[in-house]
One Martini backbone bead per residue (centre of mass of N, CA, C, O) as a GRO file, in nm:
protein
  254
    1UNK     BB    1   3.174   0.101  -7.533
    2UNK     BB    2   3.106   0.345  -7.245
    3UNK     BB    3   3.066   0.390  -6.900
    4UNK     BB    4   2.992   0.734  -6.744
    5UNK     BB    5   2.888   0.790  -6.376
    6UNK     BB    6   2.684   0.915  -6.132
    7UNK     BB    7   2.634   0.798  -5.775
    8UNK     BB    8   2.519   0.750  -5.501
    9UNK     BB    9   2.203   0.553  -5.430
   10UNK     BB   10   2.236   0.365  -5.735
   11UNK     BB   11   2.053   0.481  -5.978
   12UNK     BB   12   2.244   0.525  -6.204
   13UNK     BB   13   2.405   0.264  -6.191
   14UNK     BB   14   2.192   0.082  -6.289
   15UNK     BB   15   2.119   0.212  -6.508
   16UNK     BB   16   2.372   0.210  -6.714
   17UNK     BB   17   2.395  -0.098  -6.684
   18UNK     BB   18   2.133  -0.192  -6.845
   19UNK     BB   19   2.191  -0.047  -7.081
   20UNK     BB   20   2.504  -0.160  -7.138
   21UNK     BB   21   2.399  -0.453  -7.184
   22UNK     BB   22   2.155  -0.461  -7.395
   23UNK     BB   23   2.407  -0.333  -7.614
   24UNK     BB   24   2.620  -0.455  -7.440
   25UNK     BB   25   2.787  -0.751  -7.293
   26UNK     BB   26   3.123  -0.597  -7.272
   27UNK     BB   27   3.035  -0.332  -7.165
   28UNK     BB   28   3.154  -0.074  -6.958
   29UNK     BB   29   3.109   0.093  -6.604
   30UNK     BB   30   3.207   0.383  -6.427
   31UNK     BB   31   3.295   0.595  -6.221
   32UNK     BB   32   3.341   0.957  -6.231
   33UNK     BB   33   3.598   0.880  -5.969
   34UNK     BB   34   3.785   0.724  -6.187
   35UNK     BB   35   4.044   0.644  -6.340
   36UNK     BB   36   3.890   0.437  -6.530
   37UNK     BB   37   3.669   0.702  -6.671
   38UNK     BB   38   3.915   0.832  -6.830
   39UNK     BB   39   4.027   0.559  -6.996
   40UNK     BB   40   3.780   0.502  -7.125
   41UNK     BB   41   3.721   0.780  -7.268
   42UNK     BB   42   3.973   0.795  -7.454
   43UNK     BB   43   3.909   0.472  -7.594
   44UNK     BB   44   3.576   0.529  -7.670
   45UNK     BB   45   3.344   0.654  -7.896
   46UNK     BB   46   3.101   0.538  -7.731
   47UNK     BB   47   2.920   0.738  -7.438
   48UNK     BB   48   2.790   0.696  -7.145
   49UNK     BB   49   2.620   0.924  -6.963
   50UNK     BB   50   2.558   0.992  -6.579
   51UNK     BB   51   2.290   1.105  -6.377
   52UNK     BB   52   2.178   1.323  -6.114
   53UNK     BB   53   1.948   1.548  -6.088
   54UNK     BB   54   1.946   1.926  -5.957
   55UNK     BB   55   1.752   2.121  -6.017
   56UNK     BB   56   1.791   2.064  -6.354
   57UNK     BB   57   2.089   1.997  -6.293
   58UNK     BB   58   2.369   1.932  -6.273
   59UNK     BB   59   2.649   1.816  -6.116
   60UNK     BB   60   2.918   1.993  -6.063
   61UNK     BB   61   3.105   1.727  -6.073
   62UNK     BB   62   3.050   1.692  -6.381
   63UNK     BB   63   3.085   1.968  -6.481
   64UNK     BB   64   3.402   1.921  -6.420
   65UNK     BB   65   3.466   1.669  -6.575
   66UNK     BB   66   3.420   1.775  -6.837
   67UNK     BB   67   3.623   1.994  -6.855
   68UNK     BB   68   3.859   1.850  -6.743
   69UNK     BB   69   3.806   1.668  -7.044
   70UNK     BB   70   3.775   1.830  -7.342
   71UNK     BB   71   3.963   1.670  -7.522
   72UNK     BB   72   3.837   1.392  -7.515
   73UNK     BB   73   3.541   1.474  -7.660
   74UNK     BB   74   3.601   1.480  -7.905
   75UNK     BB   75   3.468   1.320  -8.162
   76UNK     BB   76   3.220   1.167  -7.962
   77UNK     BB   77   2.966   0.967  -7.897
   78UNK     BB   78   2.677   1.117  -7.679
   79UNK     BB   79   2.488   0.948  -7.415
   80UNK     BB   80   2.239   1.080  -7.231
   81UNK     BB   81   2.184   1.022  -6.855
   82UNK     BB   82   1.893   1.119  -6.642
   83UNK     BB   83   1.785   1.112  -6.364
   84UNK     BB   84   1.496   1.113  -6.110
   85UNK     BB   85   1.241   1.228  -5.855
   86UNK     BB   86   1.031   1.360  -6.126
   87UNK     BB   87   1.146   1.674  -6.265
   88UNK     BB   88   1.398   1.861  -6.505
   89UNK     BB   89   1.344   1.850  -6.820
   90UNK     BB   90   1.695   1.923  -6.948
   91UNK     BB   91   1.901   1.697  -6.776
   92UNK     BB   92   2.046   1.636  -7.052
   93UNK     BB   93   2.126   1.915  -7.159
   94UNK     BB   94   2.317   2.008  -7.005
   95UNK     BB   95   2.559   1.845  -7.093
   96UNK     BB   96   2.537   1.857  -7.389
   97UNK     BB   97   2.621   2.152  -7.403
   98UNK     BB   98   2.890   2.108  -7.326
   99UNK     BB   99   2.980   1.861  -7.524
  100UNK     BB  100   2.961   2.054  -7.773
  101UNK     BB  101   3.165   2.266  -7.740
  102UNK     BB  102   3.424   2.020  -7.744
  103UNK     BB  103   3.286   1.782  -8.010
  104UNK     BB  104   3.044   1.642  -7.945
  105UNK     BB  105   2.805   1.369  -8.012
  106UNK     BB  106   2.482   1.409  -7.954
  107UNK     BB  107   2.290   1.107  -7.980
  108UNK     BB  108   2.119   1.148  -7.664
  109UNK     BB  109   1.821   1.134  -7.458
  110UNK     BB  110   1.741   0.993  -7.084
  111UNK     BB  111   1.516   0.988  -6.896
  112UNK     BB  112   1.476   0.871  -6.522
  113UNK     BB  113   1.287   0.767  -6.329
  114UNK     BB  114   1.333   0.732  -5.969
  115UNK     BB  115   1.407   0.734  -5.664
  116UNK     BB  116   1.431   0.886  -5.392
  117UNK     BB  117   1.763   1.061  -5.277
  118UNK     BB  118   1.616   1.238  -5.056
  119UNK     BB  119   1.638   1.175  -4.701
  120UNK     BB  120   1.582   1.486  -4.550
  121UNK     BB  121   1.247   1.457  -4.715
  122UNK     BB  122   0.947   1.383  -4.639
  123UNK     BB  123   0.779   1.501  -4.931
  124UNK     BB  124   0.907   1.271  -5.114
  125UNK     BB  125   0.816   1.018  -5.016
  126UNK     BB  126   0.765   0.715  -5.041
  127UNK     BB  127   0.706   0.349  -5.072
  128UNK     BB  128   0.858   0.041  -5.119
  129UNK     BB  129   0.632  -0.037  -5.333
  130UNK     BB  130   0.635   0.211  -5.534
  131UNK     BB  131   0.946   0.187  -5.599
  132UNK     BB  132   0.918  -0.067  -5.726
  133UNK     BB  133   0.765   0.040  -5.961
  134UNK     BB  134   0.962   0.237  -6.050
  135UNK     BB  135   1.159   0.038  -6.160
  136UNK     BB  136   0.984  -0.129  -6.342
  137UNK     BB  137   0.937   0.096  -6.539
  138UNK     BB  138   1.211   0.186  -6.586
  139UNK     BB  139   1.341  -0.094  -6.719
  140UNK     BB  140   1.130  -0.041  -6.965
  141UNK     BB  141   1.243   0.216  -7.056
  142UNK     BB  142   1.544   0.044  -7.095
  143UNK     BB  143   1.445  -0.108  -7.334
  144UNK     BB  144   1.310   0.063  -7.550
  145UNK     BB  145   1.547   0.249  -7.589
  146UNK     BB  146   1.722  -0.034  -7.696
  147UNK     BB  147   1.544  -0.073  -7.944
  148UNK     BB  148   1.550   0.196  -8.080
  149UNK     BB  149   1.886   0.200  -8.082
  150UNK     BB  150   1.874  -0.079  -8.275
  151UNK     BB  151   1.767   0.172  -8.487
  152UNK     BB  152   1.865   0.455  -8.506
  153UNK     BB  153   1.689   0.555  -8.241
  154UNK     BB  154   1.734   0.859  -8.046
  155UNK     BB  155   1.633   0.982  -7.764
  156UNK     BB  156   1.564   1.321  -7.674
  157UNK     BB  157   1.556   1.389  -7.370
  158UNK     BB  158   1.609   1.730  -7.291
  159UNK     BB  159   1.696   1.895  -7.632
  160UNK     BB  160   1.512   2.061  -7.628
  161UNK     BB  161   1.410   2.376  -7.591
  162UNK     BB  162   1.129   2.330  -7.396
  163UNK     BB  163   1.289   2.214  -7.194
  164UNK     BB  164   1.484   2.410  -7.101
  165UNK     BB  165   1.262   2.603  -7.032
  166UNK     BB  166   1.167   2.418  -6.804
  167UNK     BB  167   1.408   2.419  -6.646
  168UNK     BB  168   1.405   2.685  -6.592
  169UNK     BB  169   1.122   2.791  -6.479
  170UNK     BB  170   1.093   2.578  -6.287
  171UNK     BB  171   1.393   2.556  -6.125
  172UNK     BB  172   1.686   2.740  -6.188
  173UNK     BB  173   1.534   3.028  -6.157
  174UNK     BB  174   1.517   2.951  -5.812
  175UNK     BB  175   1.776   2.694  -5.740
  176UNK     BB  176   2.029   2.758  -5.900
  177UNK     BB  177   2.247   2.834  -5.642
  178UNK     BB  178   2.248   2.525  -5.547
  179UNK     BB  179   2.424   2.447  -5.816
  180UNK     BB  180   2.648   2.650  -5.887
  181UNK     BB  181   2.819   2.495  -5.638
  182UNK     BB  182   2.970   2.413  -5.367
  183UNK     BB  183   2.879   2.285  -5.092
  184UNK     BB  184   2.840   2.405  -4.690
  185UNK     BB  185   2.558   2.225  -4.556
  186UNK     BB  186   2.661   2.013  -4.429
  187UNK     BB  187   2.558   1.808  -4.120
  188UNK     BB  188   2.697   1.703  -3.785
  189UNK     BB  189   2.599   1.512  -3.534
  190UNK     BB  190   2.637   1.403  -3.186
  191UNK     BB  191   2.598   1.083  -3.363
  192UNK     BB  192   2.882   1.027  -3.408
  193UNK     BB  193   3.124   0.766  -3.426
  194UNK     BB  194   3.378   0.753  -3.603
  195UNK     BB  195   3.393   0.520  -3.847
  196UNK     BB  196   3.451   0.676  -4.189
  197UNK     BB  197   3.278   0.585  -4.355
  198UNK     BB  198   3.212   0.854  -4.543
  199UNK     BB  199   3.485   0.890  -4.612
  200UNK     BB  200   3.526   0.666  -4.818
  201UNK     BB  201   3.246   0.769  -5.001
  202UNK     BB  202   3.349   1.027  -5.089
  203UNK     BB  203   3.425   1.173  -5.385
  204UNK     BB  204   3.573   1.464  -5.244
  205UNK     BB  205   3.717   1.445  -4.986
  206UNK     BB  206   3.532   1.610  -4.740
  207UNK     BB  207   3.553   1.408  -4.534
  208UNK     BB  208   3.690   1.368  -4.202
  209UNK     BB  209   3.895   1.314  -3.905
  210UNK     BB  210   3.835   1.443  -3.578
  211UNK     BB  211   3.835   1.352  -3.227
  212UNK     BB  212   3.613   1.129  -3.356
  213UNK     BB  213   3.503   1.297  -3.566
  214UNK     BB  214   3.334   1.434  -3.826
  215UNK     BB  215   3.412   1.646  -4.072
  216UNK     BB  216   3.333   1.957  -4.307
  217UNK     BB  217   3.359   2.088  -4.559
  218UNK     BB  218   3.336   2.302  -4.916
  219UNK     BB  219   3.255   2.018  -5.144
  220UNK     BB  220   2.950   1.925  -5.171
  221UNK     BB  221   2.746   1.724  -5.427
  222UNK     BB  222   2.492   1.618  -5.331
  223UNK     BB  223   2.495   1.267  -5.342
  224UNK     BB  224   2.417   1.109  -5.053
  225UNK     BB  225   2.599   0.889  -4.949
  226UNK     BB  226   2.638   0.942  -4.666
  227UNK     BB  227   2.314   0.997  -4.561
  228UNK     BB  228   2.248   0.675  -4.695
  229UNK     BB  229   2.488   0.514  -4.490
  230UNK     BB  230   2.488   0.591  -4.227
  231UNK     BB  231   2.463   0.450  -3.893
  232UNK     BB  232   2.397   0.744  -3.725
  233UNK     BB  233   2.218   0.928  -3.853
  234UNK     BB  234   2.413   1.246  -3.855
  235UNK     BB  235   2.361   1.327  -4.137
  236UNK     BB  236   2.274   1.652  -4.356
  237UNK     BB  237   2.125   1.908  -4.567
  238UNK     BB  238   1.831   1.978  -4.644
  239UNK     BB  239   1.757   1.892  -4.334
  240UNK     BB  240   1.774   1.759  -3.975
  241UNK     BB  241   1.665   1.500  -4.064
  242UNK     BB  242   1.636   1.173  -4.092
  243UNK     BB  243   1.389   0.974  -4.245
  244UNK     BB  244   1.574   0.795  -4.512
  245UNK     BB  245   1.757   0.574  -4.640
  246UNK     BB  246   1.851   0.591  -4.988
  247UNK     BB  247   1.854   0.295  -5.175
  248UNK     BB  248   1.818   0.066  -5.397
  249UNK     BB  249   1.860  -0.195  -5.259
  250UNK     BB  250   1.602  -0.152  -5.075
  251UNK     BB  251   1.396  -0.214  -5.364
  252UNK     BB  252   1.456  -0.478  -5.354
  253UNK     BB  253   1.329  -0.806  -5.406
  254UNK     BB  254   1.413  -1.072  -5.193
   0.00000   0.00000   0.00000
């Protein structure tokens, strides 16, 4: 057992990791933007695969990652996990279907709401310790889902077919193209100090440093590391400025 998440500020990643620690203790989850992601998959025949939903929809890169690995994927026993900061409908069948394409065995999905990891819209923000119930309810449901699945009972969230219709006609039949390529809609303001921070955590390789300052390309996967991270909050991309950096470890009680 393997697991393989995609994860801006962390979401993704703790529910992934409690996950499959509940499941086995010895089972390891990888970022999947590293050759390390290729090679567990390669290696175990059942991946817990995970993502933050967007509008409905998988990340760009995560659906390249599928297709990019298809011969992969074959005979594959694959547990979907879809974080979200409300509501996604089908967020765990985005993946499902595709995964199904290749030859994979989905034997479950598993939606769970997380903070809010929009850093740049003030209308989603909630309060540091709403977030922390929501963390704790998060976890309560990532412990039921792993006793029912010690007993052959894999939820199925987001899989079934009125799921889908919920996923299309609630919002990707309205903002579907803004997931449906990479984006060019990053915006760097002349608050940008070049410390260079964004590029090293960018997995897409899309910002760069020109003549002291962050420049930005057109494969932008919308996961806000950058705008999570910046130290000189320069970075927007849904809003015009940044409300709050959203990261999980915000969150955590000290």
């Amino acid at each position: 057992m393997t697991g393989i998440y995609f994860s801006g500020t962390g979401n993704t990643k703790h529910c992934t990791e409690k996950l499959l620690h509940l499941l086995d203790e010895t089972a390891q989850a990888f970022p999947m933007e590293t050759t390390e992601a290729v090679k567990a998959l390669s290696q175990h025949d059942f991946v817990v695969l995970a993502y933050p939903v967007q509008y409905s929809n998988a990340p760009v890169f995560v659906r390249e990652f599928i297709n990019s690995h298809a011969a992969l994927w074959r005979n594959k026993k694959v547990f979907c996990v879809a974080t979200m900061g409300l509501f996604s409908g089908d967020g765990a069948g985005c993946s499902a279907r595709l995964l199904k394409k290749y030859g994979a065995e989905v034997v479950g999905g598993l939606h769970i709401v997380m903070p809010d990891s929009i850093c740049d819209v003030k209308l989603l923000k909630r309060s540091v310790e709403k977030n922390r119930k929501i963390i704790k309810a998060a976890d309560k449901k990532i412990e039921k889902c792993t006793e029912k699945i010690r007993l052959g009972k894999y939820p199925k969230n987001g899989l079934h077919f009125y799921d889908r219709m919920a996923g299309l006609f609630c919002q990707r039949l309205w903002f579907g193209g803004k997931t449906k390529d990479y984006t060019d809609q990053i915006k760097i303001s002349d608050a940008c100090t070049g410390c260079g921070k964004c590029i090293r955590l960018c997995p897409m390789g899309n910002l760069a440093l020109k003549d002291g300052r962050a420049v930005v390309g057109n494969r932008c996967t919308m996961c806000y590391r950058c705008i999570s991270t910046c130290p000189a909050q320069a970075i927007t991309l849904l809003g015009d400025r940044v409300v709050e950096q959203c990261r999980y470890d915000r969150y955590l009680n000290k």
